[in-house]
C-alpha positions as CSV (number, residue, x, y, z in Angstrom):
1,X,-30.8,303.8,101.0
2,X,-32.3,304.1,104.0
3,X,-35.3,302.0,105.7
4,X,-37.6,304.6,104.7
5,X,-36.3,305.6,101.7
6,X,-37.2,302.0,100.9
7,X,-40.6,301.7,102.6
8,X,-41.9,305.1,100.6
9,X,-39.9,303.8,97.4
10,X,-42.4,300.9,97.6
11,X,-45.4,303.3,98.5
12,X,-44.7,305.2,95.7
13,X,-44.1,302.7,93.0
14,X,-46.8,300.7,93.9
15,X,-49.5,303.1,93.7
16,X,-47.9,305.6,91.6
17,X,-47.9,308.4,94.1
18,X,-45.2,311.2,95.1
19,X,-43.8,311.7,98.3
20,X,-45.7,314.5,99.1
21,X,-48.9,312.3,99.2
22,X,-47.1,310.0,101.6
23,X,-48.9,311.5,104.9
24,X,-50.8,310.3,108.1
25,X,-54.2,309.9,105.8
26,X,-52.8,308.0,103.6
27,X,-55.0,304.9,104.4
28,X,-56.7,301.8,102.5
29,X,-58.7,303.2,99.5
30,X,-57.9,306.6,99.8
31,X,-56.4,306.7,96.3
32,X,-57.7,304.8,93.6
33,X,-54.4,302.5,93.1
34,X,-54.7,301.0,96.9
35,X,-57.0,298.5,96.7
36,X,-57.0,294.9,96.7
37,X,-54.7,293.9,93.8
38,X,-52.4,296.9,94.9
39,X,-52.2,296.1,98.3
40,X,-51.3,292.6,97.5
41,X,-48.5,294.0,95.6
42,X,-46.9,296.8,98.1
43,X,-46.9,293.6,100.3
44,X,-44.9,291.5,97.8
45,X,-42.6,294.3,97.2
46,X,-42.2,295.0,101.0
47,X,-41.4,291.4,101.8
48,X,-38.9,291.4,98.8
49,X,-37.7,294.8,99.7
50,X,-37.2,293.6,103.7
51,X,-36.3,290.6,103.1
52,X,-39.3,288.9,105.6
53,X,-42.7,287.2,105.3
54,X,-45.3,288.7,106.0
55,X,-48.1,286.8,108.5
56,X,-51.6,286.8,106.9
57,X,-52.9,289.0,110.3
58,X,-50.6,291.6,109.2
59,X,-51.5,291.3,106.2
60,X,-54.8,292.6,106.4
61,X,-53.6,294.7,109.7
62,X,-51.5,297.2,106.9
63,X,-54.2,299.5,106.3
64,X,-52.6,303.0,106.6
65,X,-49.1,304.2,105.7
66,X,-48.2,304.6,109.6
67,X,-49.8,301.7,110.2
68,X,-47.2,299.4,107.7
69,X,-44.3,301.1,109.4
70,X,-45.9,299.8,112.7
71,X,-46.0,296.2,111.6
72,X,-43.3,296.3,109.9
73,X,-41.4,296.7,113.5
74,X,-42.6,293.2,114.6
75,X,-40.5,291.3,111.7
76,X,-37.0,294.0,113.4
77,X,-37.2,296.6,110.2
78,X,-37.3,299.9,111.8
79,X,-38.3,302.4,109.6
């Protein structure tokens, strides 16, 4: 499996969406499954999936799809 095979697999499980839905709006609250508890949890499963911990700032910094793939380049995962 690739990088971002893994990356959407964790978008998709997370907030139960289909790859279709994974776009350039997908953002912070922009379905009803990303909020707080579920954005706690795609972090969880992207640190278990990478392999990294995550820094608080970045934490909070993941707030869009494209965004996460950004981030996710500081900690070497290129997606």
């Amino acid at each position: 499996m690739t990088n971002r095979e893994k990356y959407d697999h964790v978008f998709m499980e997370c907030f139960h969406l289909t790859e279709a839905m994974l776009t350039d709006s997908l953002v912070y609250q922009s379905v009803p499954t990303w909020d707080s508890v579920g954005h706690m949890a795609m972090i969880a499963a992207l640190e278990e999936c990478f392999e990294i911990m995550i820094e608080t700032d970045d934490v909070l910094d993941i707030s869009s799809y494209l965004k996460g793939i950004e981030i996710l380049a500081k900690y070497d995962v290129t997606i």
